[in-house]
FISE-548926 format. One record per residue (C-alpha): residue number from 1; chain; x, y, z. Coordinates in steps of 0.1 Angstrom, whole numbers, plus 5000, padded with zeros to 4 digits. Example, Ala and Ser with C-alpha at 12.3 -4.5 7.8 and 13.67 -1.06 7.14 Angstrom:
2
> k	c	px	py	pz
> 1	A	5123	4955	5078
> 2	A	5137	4989	5071
//
This chain:
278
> k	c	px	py	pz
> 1	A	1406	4765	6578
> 2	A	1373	4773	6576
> 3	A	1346	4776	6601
> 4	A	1305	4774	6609
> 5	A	1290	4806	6615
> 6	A	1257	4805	6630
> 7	A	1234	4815	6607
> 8	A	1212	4837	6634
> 9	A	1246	4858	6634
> 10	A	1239	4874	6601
> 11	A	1203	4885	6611
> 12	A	1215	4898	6642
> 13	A	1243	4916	6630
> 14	A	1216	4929	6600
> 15	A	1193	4943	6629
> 16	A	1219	4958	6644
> 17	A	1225	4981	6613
> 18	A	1194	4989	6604
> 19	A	1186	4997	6640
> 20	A	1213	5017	6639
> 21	A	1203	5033	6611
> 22	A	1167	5036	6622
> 23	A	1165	5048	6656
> 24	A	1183	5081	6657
> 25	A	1160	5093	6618
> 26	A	1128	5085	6636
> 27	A	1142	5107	6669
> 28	A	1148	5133	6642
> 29	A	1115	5136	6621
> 30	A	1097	5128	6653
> 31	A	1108	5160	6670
> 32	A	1112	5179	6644
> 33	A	1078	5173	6630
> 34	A	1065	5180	6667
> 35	A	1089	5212	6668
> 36	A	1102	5226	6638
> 37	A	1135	5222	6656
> 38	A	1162	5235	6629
> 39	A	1181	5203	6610
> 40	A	1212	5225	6621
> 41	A	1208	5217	6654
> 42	A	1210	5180	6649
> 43	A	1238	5185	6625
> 44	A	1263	5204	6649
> 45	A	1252	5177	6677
> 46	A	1271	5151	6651
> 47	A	1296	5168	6646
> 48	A	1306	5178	6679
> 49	A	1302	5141	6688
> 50	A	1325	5132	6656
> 51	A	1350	5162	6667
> 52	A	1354	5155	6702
> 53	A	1346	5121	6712
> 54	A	1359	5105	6677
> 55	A	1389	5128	6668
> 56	A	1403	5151	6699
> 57	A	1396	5124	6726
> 58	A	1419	5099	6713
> 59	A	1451	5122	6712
> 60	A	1457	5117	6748
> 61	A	1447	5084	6745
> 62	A	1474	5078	6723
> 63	A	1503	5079	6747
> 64	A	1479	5069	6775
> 65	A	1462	5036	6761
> 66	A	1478	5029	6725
> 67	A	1512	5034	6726
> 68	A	1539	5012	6747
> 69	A	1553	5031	6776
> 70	A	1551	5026	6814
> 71	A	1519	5044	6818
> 72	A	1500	5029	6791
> 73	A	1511	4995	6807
> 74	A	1501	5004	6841
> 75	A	1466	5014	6828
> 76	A	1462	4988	6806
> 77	A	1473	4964	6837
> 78	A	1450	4980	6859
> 79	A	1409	4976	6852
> 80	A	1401	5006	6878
> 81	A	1432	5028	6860
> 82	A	1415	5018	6830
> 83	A	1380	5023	6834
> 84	A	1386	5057	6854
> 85	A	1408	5078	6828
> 86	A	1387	5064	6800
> 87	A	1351	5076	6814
> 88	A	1369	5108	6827
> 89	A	1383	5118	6793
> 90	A	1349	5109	6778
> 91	A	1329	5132	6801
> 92	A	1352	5155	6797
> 93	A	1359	5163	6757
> 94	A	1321	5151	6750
> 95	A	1304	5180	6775
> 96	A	1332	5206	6764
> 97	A	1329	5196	6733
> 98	A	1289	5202	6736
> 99	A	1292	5234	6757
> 100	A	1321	5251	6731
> 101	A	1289	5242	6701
> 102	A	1265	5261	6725
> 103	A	1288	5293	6728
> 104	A	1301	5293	6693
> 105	A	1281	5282	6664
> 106	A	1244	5278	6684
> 107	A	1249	5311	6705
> 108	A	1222	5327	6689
> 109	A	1199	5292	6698
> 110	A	1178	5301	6729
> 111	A	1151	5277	6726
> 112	A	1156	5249	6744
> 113	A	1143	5226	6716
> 114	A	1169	5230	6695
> 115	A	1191	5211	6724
> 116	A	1170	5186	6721
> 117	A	1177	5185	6686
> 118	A	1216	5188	6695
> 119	A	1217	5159	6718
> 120	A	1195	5136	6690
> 121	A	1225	5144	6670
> 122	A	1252	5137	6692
> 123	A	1235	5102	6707
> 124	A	1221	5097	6669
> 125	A	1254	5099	6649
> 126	A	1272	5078	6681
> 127	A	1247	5048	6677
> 128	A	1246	5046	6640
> 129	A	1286	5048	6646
> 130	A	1287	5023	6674
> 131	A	1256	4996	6658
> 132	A	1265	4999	6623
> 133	A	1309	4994	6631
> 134	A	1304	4964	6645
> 135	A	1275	4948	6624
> 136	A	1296	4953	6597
> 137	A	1324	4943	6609
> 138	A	1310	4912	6627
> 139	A	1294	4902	6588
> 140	A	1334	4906	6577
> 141	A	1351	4883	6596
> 142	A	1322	4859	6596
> 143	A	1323	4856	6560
> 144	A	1359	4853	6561
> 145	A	1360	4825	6590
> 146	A	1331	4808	6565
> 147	A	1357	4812	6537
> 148	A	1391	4802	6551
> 149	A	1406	4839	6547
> 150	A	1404	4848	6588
> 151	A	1435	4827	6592
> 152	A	1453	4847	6567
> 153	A	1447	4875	6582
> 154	A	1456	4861	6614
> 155	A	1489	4849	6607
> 156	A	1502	4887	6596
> 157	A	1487	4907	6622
> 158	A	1515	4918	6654
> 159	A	1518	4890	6681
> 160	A	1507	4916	6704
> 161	A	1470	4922	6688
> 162	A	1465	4885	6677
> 163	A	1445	4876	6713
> 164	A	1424	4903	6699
> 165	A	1416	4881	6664
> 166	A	1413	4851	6689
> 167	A	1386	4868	6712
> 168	A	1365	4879	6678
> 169	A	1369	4844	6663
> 170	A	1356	4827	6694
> 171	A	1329	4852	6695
> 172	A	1316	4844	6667
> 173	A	1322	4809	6663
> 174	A	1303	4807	6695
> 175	A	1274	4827	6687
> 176	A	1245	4816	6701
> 177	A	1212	4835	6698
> 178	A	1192	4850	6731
> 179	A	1178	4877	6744
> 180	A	1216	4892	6754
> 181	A	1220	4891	6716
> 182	A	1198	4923	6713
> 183	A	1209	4946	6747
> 184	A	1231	4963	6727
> 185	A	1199	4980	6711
> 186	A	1186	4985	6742
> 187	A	1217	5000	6754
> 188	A	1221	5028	6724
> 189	A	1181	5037	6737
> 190	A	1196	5042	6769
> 191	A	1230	5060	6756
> 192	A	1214	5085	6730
> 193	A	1186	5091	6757
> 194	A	1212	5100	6777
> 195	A	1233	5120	6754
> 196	A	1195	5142	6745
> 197	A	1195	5150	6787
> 198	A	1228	5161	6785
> 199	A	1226	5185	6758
> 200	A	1198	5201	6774
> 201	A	1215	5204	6809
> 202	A	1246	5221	6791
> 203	A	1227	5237	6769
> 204	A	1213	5253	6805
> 205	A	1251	5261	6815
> 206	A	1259	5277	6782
> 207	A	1232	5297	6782
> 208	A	1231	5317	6818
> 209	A	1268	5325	6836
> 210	A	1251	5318	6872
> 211	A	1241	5281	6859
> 212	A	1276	5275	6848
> 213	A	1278	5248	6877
> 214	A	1256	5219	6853
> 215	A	1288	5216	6828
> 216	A	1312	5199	6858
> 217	A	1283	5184	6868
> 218	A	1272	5166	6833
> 219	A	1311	5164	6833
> 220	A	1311	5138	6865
> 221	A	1279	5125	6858
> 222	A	1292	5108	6819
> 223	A	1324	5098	6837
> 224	A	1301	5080	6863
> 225	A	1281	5067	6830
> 226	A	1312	5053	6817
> 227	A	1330	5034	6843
> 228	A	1309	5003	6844
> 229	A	1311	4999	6803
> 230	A	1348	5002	6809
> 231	A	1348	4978	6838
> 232	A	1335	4954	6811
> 233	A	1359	4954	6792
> 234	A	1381	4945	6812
> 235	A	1362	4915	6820
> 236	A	1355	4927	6855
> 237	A	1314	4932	6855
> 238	A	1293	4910	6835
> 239	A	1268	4929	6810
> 240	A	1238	4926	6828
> 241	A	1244	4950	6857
> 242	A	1261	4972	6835
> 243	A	1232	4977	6816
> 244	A	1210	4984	6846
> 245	A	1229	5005	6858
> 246	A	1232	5026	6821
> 247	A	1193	5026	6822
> 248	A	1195	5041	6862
> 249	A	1218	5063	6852
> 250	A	1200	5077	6821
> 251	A	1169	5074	6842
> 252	A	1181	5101	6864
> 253	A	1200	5126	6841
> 254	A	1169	5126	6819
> 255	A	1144	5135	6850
> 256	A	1170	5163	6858
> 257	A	1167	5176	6822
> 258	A	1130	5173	6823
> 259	A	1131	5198	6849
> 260	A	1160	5222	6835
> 261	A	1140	5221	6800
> 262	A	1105	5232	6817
> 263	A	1120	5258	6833
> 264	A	1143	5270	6803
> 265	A	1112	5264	6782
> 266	A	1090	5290	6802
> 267	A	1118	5314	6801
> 268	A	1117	5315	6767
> 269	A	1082	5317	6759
> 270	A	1079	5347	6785
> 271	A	1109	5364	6767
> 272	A	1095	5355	6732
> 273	A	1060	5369	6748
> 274	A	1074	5400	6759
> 275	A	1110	5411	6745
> 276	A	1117	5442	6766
> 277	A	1123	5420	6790
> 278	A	1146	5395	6778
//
């Protein structure tokens, strides 16, 4: 059986990528035209994103979301459950993850720049991850409901995952162009903005034993991030507030690393100015 796609789909999904794509670059040469920050920098922030978030955060979520057991069933059954040990393990392997790059391979970074190079890395390799997936993907499966191959597919994939073919083939089958069609661009702005803020904060924690204290907090404060997304999933919050609140929430970690930066930034230049003191 085939299907109409509507044609607005494709350019969506084709924005999406190249935004994707785009978006974290600019960051890059921006800053480190402006800085000289080191391409290093931005290169460990990716990986510590790919590492943590992509590779070592899904082994407990193996046995905890994936596989069938009586705790994955509970948590799947169970939107708060859900949404709560999702954003916790999140804020937790992410900012370990970051603060372990600080005080191993970028101990000998003490300019806070090149956190702000970090953090373009880790938001900048998780949008190009997250925009590009799914425009691609979303092209796939609209060629294939165009071409009468989606129902082949369909018909060999587990009972259990099929509602998940259904959801994508109504998605798309019912794509209607609006302004909703772009927040998810507007949401990476938010996320990578974010994810730069955060970097700097434990970049502050890794660098001084007395401000240890920021990692738990950017610890809580990503979990916090995270809940409503989840909470969406599930079907519980529309997208609208949950994009407000991602924009609040950026909003206020990014006026706290504003502040942590200055002062981290006048250290260093007093140090740099005058080493027997540093």
């Amino acid at each position: 059986m085939t299907y109409q796609i509507n044609p607005a789909l494709y350019a969506v999904s084709a924005v999406q990528l190249l935004f994707g794509l785009a978006f974290p670059a600019a960051l890059w040469i921006i800053w480190r035209i402006r800085t000289k920050a080191k391409h290093s920098s931005v290169l460990f922030g990716a990986v510590t994103f790919v590492l943590f978030a992509l590779i070592l955060e899904t082994l407990p979520k193996l046995p905890l979301y994936l596989l069938k057991n009586p705790v994955s069933d509970y948590i799947n059954g169970h939107a708060w459950a859900y949404a709560l040990i999702g954003a916790a393990l999140a804020g937790i392997f992410e900012e370990v993850g970051r603060y372990i790059c600080f005080r191993t391979v970028m101990k000998k970074a003490h300019d806070p720049k090149e956190a702000v190079a970090h953090g373009i890395g880790h938001g900048g390799i998780e949008c190009v991850y997250i925009l590009c997936s799914v425009g691609v993907t979303y092209i796939i499966y609209a060629v294939m409901l165009q071409s009468g191959t989606f129902d082949t597919l369909y018909a060999q994939v587990p009972a259990e995952y099929a509602y998940q073919l259904d959801d994508i083939r109504t998605q798309l089958t019912e794509f209607r162009f609006s302004a909703a069609s772009l927040l998810p661009l507007l949401e990476r702005v938010f996320a990578v903005a974010f994810h730069i803020a955060g970097s700097v904060i434990v970049f502050r924690a890794a660098q001084r034993r007395d401000k240890r204290f920021w990692l738990p907090v950017m610890i809580l404060l990503h979990t916090l991030l995270d809940i409503p997304a989840a909470l969406y999933q599930k079907q519980v919050l529309t997208i609208l507030p949950v994009e407000i609140y991602l924009a609040l929430c950026s909003a206020v970690c990014c006026v706290i690393a504003c502040k942590v930066y200055r002062t981290m930034r006048s250290e260093y230049s007093a140090a740099d100015a005058d080493p027997a003191s540093a």
